[in-house]
RODO-2510 file (C-alpha; in nm, 4 decimals, decimal comma):
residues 117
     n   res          X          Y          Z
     1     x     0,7794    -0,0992    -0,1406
     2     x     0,4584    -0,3422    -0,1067
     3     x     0,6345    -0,6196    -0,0926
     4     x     0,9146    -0,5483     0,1268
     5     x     0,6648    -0,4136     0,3601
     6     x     0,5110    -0,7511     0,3575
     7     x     0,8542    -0,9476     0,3944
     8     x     0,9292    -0,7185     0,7247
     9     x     0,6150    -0,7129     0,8618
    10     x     0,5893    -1,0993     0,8410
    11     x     0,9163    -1,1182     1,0002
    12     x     0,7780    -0,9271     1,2755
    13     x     0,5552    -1,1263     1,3363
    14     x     0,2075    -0,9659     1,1576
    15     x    -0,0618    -1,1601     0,9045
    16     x    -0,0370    -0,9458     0,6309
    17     x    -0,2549    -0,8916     0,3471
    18     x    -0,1415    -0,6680     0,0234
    19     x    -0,3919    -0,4953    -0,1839
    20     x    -0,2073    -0,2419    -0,4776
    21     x    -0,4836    -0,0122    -0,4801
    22     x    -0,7762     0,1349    -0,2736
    23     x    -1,0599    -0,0412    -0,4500
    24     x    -0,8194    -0,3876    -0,4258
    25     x    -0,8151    -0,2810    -0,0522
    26     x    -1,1810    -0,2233     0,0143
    27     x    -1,2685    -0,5958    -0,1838
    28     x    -0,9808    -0,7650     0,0113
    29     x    -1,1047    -0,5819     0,3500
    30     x    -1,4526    -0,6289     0,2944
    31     x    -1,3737    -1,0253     0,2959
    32     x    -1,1427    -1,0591     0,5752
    33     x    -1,2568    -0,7569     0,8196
    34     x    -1,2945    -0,9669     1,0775
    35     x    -0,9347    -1,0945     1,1097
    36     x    -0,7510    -0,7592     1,0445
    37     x    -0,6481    -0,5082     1,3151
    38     x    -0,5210    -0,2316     1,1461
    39     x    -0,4532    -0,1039     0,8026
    40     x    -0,2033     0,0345     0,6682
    41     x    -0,2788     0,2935     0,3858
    42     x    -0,0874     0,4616     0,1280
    43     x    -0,2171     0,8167     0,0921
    44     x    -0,1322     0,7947    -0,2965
    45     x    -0,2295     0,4990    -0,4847
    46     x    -0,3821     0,4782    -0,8212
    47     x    -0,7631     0,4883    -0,8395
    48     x    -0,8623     0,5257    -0,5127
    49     x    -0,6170     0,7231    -0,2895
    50     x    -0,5552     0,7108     0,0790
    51     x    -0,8300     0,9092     0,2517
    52     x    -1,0983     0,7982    -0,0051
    53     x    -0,9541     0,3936     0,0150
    54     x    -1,0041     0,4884     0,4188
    55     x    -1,3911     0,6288     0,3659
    56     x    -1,4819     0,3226     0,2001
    57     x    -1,3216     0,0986     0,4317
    58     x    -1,5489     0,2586     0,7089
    59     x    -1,8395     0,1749     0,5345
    60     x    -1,7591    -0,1764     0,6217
    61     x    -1,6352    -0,1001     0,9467
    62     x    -1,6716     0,2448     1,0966
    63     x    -1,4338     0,1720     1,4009
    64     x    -1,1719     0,0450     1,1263
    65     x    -0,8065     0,1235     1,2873
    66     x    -0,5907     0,3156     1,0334
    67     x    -0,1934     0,4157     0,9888
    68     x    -0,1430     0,5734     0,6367
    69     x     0,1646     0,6403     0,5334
    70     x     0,3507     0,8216     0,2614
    71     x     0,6542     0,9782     0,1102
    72     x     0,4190     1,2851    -0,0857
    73     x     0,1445     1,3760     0,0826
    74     x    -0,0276     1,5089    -0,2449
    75     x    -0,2705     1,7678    -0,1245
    76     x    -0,3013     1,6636     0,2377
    77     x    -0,1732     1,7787     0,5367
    78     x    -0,0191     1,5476     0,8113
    79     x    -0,2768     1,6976     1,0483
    80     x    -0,5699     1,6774     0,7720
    81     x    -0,5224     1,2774     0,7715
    82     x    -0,5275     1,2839     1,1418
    83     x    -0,8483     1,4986     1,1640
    84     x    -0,9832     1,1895     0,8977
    85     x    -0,9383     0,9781     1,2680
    86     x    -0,5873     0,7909     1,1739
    87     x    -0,4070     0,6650     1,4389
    88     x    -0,1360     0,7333     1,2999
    89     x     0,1105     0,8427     1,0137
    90     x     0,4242     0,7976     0,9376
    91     x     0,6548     0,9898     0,6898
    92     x     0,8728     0,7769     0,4166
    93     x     1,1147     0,7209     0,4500
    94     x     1,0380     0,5179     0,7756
    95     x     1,2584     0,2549     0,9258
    96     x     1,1178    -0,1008     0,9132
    97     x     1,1089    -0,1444     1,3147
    98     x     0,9487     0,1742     1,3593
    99     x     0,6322     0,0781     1,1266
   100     x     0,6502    -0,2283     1,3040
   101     x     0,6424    -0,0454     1,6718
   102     x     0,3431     0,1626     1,5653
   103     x     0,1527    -0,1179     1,4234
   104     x     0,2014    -0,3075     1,7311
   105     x     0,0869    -0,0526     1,9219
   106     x    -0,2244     0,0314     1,7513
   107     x    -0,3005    -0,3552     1,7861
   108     x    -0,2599    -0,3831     2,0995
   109     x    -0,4814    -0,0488     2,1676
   110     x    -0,7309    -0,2104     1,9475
   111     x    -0,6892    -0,5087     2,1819
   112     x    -0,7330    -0,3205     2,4533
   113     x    -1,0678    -0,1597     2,3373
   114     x    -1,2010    -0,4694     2,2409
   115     x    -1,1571    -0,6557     2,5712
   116     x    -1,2907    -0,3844     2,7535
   117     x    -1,6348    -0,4249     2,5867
***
């Protein structure tokens, strides 16, 4: 699924980087924060799931825009990852333009915020 994420999202036009678990994520964020937008976040993953991959990602960046995503929400609600400030999540199965569409939009509202500064 990681990789044909990647192939689509490329394709559409984002940098993408890949990580295959939360503490992989938090490393690969902590170097190149300043060039990503938005992450996209698995609620499960091994080690390190979703909402705790997200906590540590704030540590680095506390205004850190985040989508997760997720075909078994484990013990999480939809709402309980929202209240965790996502911008977003999205149910698997998803269709590839409609990942796309929300990730575009949460760029561009980070855009937004940023400019307005």
């Amino acid at each position: 699924m990681r990789r044909l994420l990647s192939v689509a999202l490329r394709q559409q036009g984002f940098a993408v980087w890949l990580a295959a678990d939360g503490e992989e994520a938090a490393d690969l964020y902590e170097r190149n924060h300043e060039t990503i937008d938005v992450v996209l976040i698995d609620v499960r993953m091994p080690r390190r799931d979703g909402p705790q991959t997200l906590a540590d990602l704030r540590e680095i960046n506390p205004a850190i825009s985040c989508c997760f995503m997720s075909g078994d929400f484990g013990g999480y609600s939809e709402e309980t990852l929202r209240d965790l400030s996502s911008a977003a999540v999205l149910r698997k199965p998803f269709h590839l333009d409609e990942i796309g569409q929300t990730l575009r939009e949460l760029t561009h509202d980070r855009q937004l915020v940023t400019s307005s500064r």
